[in-house]
C-alpha positions as CSV (number, residue, x, y, z in Angstrom):
1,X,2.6,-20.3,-6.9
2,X,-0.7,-19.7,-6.6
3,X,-2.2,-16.0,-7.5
4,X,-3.8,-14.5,-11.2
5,X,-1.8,-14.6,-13.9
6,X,1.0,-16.7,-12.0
7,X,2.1,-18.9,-15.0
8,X,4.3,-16.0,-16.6
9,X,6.3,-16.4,-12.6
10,X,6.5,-19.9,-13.0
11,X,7.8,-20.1,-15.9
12,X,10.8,-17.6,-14.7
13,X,11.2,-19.4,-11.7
14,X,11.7,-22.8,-14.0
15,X,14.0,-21.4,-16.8
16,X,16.3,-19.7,-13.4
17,X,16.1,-22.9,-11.2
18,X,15.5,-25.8,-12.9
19,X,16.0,-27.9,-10.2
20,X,12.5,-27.0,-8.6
21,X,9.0,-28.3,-9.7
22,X,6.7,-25.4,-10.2
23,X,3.3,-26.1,-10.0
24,X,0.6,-23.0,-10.8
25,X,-3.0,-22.3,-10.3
26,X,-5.0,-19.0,-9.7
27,X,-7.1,-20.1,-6.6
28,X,-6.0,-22.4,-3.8
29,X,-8.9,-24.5,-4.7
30,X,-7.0,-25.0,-8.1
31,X,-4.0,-26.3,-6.1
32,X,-5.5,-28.7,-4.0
33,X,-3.7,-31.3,-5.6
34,X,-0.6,-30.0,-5.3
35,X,-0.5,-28.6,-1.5
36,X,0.6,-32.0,0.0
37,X,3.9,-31.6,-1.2
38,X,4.4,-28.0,-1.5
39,X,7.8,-26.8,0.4
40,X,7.4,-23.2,-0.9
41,X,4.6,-20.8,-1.4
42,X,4.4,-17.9,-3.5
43,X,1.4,-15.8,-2.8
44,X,-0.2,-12.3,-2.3
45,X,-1.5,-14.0,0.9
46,X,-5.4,-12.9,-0.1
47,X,-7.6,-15.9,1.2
48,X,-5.0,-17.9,2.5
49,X,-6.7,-19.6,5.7
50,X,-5.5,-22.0,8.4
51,X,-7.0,-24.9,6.8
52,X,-5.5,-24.5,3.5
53,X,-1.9,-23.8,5.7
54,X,-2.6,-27.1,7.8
55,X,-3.0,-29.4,4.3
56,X,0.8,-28.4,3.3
57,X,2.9,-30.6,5.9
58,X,6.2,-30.0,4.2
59,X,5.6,-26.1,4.4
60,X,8.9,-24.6,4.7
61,X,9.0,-20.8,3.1
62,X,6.0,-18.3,1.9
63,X,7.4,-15.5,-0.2
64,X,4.4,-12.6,-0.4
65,X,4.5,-10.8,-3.5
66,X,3.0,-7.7,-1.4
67,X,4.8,-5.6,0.9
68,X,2.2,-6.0,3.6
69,X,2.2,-9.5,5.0
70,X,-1.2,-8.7,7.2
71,X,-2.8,-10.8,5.1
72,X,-0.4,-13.5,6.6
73,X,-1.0,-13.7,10.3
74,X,-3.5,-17.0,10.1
75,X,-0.3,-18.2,8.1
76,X,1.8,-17.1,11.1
77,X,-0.3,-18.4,13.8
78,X,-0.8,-21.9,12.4
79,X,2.9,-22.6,11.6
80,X,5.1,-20.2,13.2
81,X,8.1,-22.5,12.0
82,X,7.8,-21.0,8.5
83,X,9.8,-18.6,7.1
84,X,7.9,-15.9,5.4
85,X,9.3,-12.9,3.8
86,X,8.2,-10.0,1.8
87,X,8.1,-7.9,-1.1
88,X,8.8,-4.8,0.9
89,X,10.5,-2.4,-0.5
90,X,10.0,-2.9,-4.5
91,X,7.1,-0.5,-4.9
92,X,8.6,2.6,-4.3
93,X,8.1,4.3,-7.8
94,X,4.6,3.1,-8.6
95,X,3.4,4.1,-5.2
96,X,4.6,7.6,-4.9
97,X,3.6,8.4,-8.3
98,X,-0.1,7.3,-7.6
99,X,0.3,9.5,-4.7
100,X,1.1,12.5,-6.8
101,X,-1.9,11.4,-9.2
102,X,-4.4,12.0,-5.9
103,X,-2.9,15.2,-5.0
104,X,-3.5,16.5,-8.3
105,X,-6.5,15.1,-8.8
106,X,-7.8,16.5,-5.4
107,X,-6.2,20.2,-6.4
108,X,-7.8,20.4,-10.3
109,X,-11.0,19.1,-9.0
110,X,-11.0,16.3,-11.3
111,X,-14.5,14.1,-10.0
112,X,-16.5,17.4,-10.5
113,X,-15.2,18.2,-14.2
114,X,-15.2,14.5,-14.9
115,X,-18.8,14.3,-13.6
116,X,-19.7,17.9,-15.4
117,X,-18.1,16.2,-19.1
118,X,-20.3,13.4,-18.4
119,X,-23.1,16.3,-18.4
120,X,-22.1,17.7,-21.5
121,X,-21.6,20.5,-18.9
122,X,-18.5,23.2,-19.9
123,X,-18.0,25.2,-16.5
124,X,-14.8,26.6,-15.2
125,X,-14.1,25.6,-11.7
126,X,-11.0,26.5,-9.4
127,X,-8.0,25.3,-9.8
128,X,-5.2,24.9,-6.9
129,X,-1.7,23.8,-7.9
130,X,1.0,22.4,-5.5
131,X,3.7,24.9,-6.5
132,X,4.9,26.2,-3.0
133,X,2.3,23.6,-1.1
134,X,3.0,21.1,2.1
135,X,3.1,17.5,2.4
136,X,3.1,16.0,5.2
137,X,4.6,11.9,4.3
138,X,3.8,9.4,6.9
139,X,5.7,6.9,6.8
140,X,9.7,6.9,5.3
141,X,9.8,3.3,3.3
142,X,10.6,3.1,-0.6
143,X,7.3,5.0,-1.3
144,X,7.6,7.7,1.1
145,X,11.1,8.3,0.3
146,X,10.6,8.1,-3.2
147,X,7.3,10.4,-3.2
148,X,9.5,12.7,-1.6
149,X,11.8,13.3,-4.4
150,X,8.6,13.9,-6.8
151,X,7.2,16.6,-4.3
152,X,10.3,18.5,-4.0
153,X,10.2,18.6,-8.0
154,X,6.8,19.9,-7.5
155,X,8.4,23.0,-5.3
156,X,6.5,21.7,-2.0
157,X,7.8,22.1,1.7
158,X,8.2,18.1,2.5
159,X,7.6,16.7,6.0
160,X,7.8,13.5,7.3
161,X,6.8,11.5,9.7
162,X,8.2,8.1,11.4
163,X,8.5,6.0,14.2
164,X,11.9,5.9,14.6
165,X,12.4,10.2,13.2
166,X,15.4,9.3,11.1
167,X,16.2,12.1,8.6
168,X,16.0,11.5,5.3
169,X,17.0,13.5,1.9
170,X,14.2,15.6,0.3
171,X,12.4,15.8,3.7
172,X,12.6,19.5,4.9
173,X,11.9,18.0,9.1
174,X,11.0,14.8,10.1
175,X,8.5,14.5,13.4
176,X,8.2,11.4,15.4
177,X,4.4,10.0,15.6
178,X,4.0,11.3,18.6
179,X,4.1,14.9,16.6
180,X,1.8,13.4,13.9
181,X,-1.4,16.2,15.0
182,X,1.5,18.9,14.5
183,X,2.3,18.0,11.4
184,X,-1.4,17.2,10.0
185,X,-2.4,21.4,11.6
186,X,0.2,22.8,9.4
187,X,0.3,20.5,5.9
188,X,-1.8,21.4,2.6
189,X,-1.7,17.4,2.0
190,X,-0.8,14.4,4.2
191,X,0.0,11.5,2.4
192,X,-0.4,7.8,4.2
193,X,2.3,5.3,3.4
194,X,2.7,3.7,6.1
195,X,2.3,-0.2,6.7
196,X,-0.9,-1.7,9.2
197,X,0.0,-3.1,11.9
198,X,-1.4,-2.6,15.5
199,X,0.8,1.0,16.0
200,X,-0.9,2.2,13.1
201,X,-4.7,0.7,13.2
202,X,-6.8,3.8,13.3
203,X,-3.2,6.1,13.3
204,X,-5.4,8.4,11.6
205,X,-8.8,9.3,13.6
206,X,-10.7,12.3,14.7
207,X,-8.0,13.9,16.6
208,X,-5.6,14.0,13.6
209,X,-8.6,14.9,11.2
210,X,-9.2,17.7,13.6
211,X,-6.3,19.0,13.5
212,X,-5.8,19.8,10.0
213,X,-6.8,22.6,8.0
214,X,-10.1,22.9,6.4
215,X,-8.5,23.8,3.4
216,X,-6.0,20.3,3.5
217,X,-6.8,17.0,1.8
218,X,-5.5,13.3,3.1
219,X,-5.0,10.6,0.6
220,X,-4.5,7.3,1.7
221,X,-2.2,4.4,0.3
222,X,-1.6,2.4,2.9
223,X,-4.7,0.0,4.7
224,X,-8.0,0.9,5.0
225,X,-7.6,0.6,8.8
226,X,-4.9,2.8,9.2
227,X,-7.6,5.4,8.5
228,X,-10.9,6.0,11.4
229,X,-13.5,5.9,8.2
230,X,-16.6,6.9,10.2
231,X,-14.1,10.0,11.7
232,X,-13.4,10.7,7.8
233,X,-16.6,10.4,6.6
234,X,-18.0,12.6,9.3
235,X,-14.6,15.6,8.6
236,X,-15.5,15.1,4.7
237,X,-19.6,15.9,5.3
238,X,-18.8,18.9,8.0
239,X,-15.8,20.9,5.8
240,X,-13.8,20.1,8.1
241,X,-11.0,18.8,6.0
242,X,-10.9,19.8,1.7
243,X,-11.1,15.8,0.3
244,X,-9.1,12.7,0.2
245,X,-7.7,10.5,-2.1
246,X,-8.1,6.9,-1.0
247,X,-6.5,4.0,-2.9
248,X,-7.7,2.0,0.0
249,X,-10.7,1.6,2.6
250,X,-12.0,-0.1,5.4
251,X,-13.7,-2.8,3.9
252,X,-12.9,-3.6,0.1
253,X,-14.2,-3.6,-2.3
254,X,-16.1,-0.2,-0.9
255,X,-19.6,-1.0,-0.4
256,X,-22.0,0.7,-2.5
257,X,-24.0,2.0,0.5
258,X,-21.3,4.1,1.4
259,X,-21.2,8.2,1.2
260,X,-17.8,8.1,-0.1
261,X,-19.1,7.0,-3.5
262,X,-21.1,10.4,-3.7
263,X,-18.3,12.8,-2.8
264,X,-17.2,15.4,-5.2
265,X,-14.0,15.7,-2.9
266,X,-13.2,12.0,-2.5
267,X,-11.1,10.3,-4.9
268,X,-11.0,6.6,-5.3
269,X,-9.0,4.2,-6.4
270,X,-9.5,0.4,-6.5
271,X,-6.3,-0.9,-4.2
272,X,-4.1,-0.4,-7.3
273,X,-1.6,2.1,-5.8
274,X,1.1,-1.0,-6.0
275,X,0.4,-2.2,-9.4
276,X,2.5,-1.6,-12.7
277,X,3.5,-3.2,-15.4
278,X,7.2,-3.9,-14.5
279,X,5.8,-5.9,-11.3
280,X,7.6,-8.7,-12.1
281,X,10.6,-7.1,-13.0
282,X,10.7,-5.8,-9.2
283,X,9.4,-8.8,-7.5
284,X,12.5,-10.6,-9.2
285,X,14.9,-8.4,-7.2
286,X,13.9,-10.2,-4.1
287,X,12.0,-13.0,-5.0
288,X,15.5,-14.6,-7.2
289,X,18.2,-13.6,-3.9
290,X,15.8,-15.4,-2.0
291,X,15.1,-18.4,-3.9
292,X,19.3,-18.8,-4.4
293,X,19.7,-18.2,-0.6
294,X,16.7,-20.5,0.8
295,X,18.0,-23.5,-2.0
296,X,21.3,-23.1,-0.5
297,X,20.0,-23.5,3.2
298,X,21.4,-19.8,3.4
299,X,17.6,-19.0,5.9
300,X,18.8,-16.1,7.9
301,X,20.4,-14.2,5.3
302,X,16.9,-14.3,2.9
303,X,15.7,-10.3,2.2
304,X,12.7,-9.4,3.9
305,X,12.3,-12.0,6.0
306,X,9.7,-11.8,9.0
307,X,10.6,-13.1,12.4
């Protein structure tokens, strides 16, 4: 297992399945000594590299602790014999609820009075609320259903948008991608939940950014690539879109030469969207199924596995 703050995994994993040898370390320089023998990985896949891949010969199974396993393809290309699965689908509540926090961040204008109590400055500004609002959800996983739910509490007319246009409950319509402009002309919000991969690099770009209103915000939770950040950048400087919430960007962590920084409109969150304090709680949902199946040669039948 090798990630921060892995030991309090390990030690579940030991007390559960006693039969394994757990080993721990934070780095995978910590757990040099250790790869040679290592039949199962447990990672968020962040700076795993072909090298470190090629010194663990017995590799049979990486488990990501993520949902996304982008971080994975050197994995995948250097042994494609090894089962890897995900955490897909645990981070439903956490996620949607971050999204809510953007949208109401964006709408109370919560930068500018943070930036004007930092002033000593007491100055009323506008206030928008999403009682009666749109949202337009792209993408209809665990967060998008879930942040579904929490709009309709909110009053809001709820679109979504997928690949394969299934309907869903708490969606009022759900579009197909190839009515994603559609959808962003007529939304007061459009939320991104929707995983990278090479449908959805740059999903987002000046065409979709065009089409929305001036008076609309995005906010972003998926991958910084899903999003065209120059295109953003450019829609955010013009007035051509309200502001955007991103938990995510291009390049992370967001360098300090970058506009966004500076916006009164934009706001930012650290890649944290996924994080809560119950993590391992949900990770154990797949993470234990999997271990009992994988121990028992069970391979095809693992959750969230990745062919």
């Amino acid at each position: 297992m090798i990630f921060p703050d892995a030991q309090s995994y390990g030690d579940r994993l030991t007390v559960r399945f006693p039969s394994l040898l757990v080993h721990v370390a934070e780095t995978y320089a910590h757990a040099a000594p250790y790869l040679a023998d290592t039949q199962i990985l447990i990672t968020t896949g962040r700076g795993l590299d072909a090298e470190t891949v090629r010194a663990m010969p017995r590799l049979e199974w990486i488990h990501c602790l993520i949902s996304g396993i982008d971080q994975l393809t050197v994995a995948r290309e250097a042994r494609p014999e090894v089962i890897i699965s995900s955490s897909s689908g645990i981070h439903g509540p956490q996620m949607a609820e971050m999204a809510v926090l953007h949208m109401l961040a964006l709408s109370r204008q919560i930068v500018r009075l943070e930036r004007q109590r930092s002033g000593h400055k007491w100055v009323d500004l506008p206030q928008r609320v999403l009682d009666q609002k749109s949202v337009g959800i792209v993408g209809l996983g665990a967060a998008g259903t879930r942040l579904a739910e929490l709009c309709k509490a909110f009053n809001m007319t709820v679109y979504g948008v997928s690949r394969t246009r299934r309907s869903e409950r708490c969606f009022d319509s759900v579009f197909g991608r190839d009515q994603l402009c559609y959808v962003a002309s007529i939304v007061d919000f459009l939320v991104l939940v929707v995983p990278q991969s090479s449908e959805t690099i740059h999903l987002i770009d000046g065409t979709v950014l065009g089409a929305m209103k001036p008076t609309s915000m995005i906010v972003n939770l998926a991958r910084g690539g899903v999003v065209d950040e120059r295109a953003l950048v450019d829609a955010l400087v013009a007035g051509r879109i309200a502001g955007a919430g991103l938990d995510v960007t291009a390049t992370e962590p967001l360098p300090a030469s970058s506009p966004l920084w500076q916006m009164e409109n934009v706001v930012l969150t650290p890649h944290l969207a996924g994080h809560t304090d119950r993590y391992l709680e949900q990770v154990w949902t797949v993470l234990e199924p999997n271990m009992e199946r994988f121990l028992a040669g069970m391979h095809v039948d693992m959750i969230n596995s990745v062919q």
